[in-house]
N, C-alpha and C positions, 0 to 999 in steps of 0.2 A: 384629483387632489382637492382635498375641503379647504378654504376660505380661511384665514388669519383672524379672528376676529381682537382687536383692540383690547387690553384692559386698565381700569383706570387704577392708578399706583400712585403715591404722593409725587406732588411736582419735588424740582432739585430745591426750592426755597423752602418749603416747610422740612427736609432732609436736613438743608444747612442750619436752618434753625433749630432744631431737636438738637444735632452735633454740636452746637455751643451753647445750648442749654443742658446737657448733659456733662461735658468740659465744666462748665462754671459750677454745675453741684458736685464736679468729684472734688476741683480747688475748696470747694468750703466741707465738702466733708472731712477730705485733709488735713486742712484746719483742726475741725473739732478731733480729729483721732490723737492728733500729734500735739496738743494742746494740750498738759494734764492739768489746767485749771478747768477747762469747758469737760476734759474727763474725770474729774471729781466732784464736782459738786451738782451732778444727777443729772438727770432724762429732758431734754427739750422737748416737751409735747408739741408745741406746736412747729416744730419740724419734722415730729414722728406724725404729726396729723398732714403736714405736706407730703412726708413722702408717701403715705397712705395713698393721698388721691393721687400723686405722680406714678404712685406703682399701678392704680387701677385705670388709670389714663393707659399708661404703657400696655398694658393688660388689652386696653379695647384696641389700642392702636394697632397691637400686634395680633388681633383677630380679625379685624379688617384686611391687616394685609394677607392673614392668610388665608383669607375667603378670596381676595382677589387673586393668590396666588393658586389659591386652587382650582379658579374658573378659568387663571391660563394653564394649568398645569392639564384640565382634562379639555380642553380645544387644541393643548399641543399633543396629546394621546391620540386625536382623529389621525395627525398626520405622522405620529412616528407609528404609527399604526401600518401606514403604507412602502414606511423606509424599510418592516422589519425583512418583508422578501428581498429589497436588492441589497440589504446588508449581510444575509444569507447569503447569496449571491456571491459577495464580494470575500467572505469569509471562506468559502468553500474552494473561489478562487486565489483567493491568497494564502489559503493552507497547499492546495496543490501548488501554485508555484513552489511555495518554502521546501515543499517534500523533492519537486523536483533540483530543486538548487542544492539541496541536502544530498541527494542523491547521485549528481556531478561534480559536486566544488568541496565537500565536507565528508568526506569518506575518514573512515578511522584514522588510514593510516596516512592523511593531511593531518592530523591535529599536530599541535605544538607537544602536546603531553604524551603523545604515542608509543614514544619508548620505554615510559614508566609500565606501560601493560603491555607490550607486546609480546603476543604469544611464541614467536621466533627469536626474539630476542637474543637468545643463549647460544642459537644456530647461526644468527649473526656475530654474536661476538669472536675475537684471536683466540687463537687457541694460546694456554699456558701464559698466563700471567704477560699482562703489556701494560702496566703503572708500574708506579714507584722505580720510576726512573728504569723502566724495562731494559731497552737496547739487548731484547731476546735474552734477558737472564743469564748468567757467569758461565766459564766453558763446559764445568759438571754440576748443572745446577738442579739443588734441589728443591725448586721455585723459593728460591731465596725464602728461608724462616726468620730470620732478623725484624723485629718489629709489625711486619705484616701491617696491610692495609693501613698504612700511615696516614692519609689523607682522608681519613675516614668521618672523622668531624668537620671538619671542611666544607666534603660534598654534604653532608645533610644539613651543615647550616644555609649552603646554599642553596639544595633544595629545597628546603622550609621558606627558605626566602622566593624563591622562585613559585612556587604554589600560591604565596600570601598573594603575591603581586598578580598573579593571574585570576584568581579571586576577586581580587580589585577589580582587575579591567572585565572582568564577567558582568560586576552587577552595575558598573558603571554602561556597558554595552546594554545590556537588559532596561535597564535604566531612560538610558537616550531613548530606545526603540517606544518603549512605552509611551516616552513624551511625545514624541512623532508621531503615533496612532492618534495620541488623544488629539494634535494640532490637527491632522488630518481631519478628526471626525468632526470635529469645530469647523472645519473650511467649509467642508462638504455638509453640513447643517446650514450653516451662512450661506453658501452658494446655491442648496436648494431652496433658503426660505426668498431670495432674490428673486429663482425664477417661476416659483409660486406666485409673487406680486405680480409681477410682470404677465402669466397668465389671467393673473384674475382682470387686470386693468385691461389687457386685449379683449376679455370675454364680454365685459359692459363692457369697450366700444364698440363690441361688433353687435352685440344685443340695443345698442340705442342706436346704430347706423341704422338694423334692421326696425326697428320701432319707427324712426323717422321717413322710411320708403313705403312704410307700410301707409304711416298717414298721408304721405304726398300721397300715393297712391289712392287712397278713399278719396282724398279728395278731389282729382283728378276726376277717378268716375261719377263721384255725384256731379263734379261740373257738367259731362258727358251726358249724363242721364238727366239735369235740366235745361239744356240744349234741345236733347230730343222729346222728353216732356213740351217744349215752349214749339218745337218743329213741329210734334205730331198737332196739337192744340192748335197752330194757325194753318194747317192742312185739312183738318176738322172746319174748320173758320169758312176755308176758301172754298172748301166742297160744299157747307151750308148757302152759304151766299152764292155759289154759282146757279145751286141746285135751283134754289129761291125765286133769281132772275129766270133762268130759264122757264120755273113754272108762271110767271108772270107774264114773261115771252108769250110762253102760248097760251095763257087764256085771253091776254090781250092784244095775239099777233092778227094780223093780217087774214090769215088760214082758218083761222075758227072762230071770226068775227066775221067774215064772208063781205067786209065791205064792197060795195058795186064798180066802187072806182078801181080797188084793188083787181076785183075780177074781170071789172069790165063787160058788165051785163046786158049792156042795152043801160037808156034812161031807166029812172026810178032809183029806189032799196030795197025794193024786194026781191027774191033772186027764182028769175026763171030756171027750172030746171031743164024746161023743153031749148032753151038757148045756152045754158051754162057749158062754155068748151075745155075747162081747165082752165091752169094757173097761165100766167102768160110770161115770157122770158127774161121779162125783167125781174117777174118775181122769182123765176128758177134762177136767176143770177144774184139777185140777194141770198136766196137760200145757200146755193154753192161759197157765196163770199162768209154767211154767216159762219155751214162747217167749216171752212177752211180757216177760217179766224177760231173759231174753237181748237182745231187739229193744232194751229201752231201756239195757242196757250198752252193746252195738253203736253206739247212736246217743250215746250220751255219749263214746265212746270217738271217735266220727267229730269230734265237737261240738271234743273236748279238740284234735284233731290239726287240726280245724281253727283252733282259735284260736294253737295252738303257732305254724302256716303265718301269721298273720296280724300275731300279734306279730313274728316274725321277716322278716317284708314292710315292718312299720314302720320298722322296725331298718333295713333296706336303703336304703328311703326316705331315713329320714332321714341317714344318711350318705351318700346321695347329696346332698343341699339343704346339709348340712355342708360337703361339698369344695364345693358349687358355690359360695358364701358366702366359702369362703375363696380362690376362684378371681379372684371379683368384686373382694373388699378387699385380694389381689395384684396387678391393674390397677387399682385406685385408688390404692394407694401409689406404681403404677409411673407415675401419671400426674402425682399428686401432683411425684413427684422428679422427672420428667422438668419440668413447672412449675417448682418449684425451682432446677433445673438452670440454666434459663433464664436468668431472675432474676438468679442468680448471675454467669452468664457476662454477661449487661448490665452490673451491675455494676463488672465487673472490666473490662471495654471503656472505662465511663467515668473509674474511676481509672486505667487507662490514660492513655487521652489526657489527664488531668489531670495525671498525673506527667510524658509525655513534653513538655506545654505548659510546664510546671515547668525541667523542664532547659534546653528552649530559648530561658526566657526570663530566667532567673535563675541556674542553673547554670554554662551553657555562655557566658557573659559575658567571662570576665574571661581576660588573654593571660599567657602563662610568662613571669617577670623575671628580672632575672637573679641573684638569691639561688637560685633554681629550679638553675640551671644550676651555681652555686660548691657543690652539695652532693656531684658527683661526682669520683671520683680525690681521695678524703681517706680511702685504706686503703693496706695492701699487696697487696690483690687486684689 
């Protein structure tokens, strides 16, 4: 279903104001018609030059409205556009009901008029005369000749009269029904353009709900991703400077410096080869303390990256269980209003039929008099 779109129409105060400016030029033109001084002694131009511009006024006024009217008139073509199948629908269906109610409750010979046309008729009636005061006719009768069919004017005034009346109650029945379709089609107009609003306002909120998760969302990840940009960057950092120390380690360790003390070469700094026995255990025991002190940086450094990996799994987690939570309590409130929804439309079903049982039992009563009728042709229109 397409969208309502607004159109702009005069407010109620420029309305009310035309209404009493229109009211005060019919009083003065009253005036002048019913006045045979102002109708004889000739032509007001400069009232015929007002009403000029008042008629060209009125002129534009009423092609505005009916530009405006016709820019609602084909935005409401999009949507009765979509009413004309379930009105088919409903036509098709309400012809077949009629056919079949016609077909169980309205058989010919239900009618009230029946035995004006009844083809048996004749084969129903007594035999040998039963009016005019029959009591089976005299002992040798010869269907009584005396006047004959007495009551003759009678029954056809009465019938005449009995036809007019049902006549009456025909077009009066016709009549209601008609009104009643049209109240219908007016509810069911009104009642769909309600739940057209009502979609449309569900559709932007669920389109900005989803707008608004989307940008938590971005934003979420780029926080994610300058975490791990600033993670990876000072893991870069730590492997530069460790690499760095270490290459400084050994070019100005112990081991490739060959200090005499370190080796322990005999006196001197120069290092006999013929004496040289290896490193000595104190220096295999710095060494062993060095890797070992590397091995438990190594494994804290692993420990740290993995709890970084871990908290930031939680994080994922639970912004998953967050959208799905808020996934859940979006079809709960859709359920909710669509319940509601319900509800309401029952509702309004029974003040329905309680307004339309109102009109046609109390409203629609009473006939036009004739004061109704003496209110018209009491102007100069």
């Amino acid at each position: 279903m397409q969208a309502i779109f607004k159109t702009e129409l005069p407010s109620d105060k420029l309305l009310d104001a035309a209404i009493r400016r229109r009211r005060q030029l019919n009083e003065e033109r009253n005036q002048r018609i019913f006045d045979p001084k102002v109708r004889t002694l000739g032509v007001n131009v400069q009232a015929l030059e007002q009403q000029i511009k008042e008629k060209n006024d009125s002129k534009r006024t009423e092609k505005e409205r009916d530009e405006a009217f016709g820019r609602m008139m084909r935005q409401t073509n999009t949507i009765l556009e979509h009413l004309d199948i379930e009105a088919a629908e409903r036509h098709r269906a309400h012809a077949k009901a009629l056919n079949d109610f016609r077909n169980q409750h309205q058989k010919p010979n239900q009618r009230r008029d029946y035995d004006l046309y009844d083809p048996t008729a004749l084969k129903k009636d007594k035999p040998a005369r039963v009016d005019d005061e029959d009591e089976r006719i005299g002992v040798s009768s010869l269907q009584r000749f005396e006047g004959e069919d007495l009551a003759n004017e009678e029954r056809r005034r009465l019938q005449k009269r009995q036809m007019e009346t049902w006549a009456k109650e025909s077009a009066w029945e016709k009549r209601m029904q008609m009104l009643k379709q049209q109240e219908e089609q007016r509810l069911y107009e009104d009642f769909q353009k309600d739940i057209d609003d009502k979609v449309i306002h569900l559709r932007q909120a669920v389109e900005e709900a989803k707008l608004q998760q989307i940008k938590a969302d971005a934003g979420f990840n780029q926080h994610l991703a300058a975490l791990k940009r600033q993670r990876e960057l000072e893991q870069r950092r730590l492997e530069e400077e460790l690499n760095r120390q270490e290459v400084i380690q050994q070019v100005n360790g112990e081991f490739l410096t060959e200090r005499p003390d370190v080796f322990n070469i005999g006196a001197g700094h120069q290092v006999r080869v013929d004496l040289f026995k290896g490193i000595t255990a104190e220096q295999k025991e710095h060494i062993l303390r060095t890797q070992e002190q590397q091995r438990t940086e190594a494994q804290a450094r692993r420990e740290q990256q993995r709890r970084e990996e871990e908290a930031a799994s939680k994080i994922e987690t639970a912004n998953r269980r967050a959208a799905l939570l808020l996934e859940r309590e979006k079809l709960r409130q859709e359920r909710a209003e669509a319940i509601r929804m319900r509800e309401h439309n029952k509702q309004q079903g029974i003040e329905s039929r309680k307004r339309l049982q109102h009109l046609d039992q109390v409203v629609y009563t009473n006939t036009p008099t004739k004061d109704y009728f003496m209110q018209f042709n009491t102007t100069s229109r």
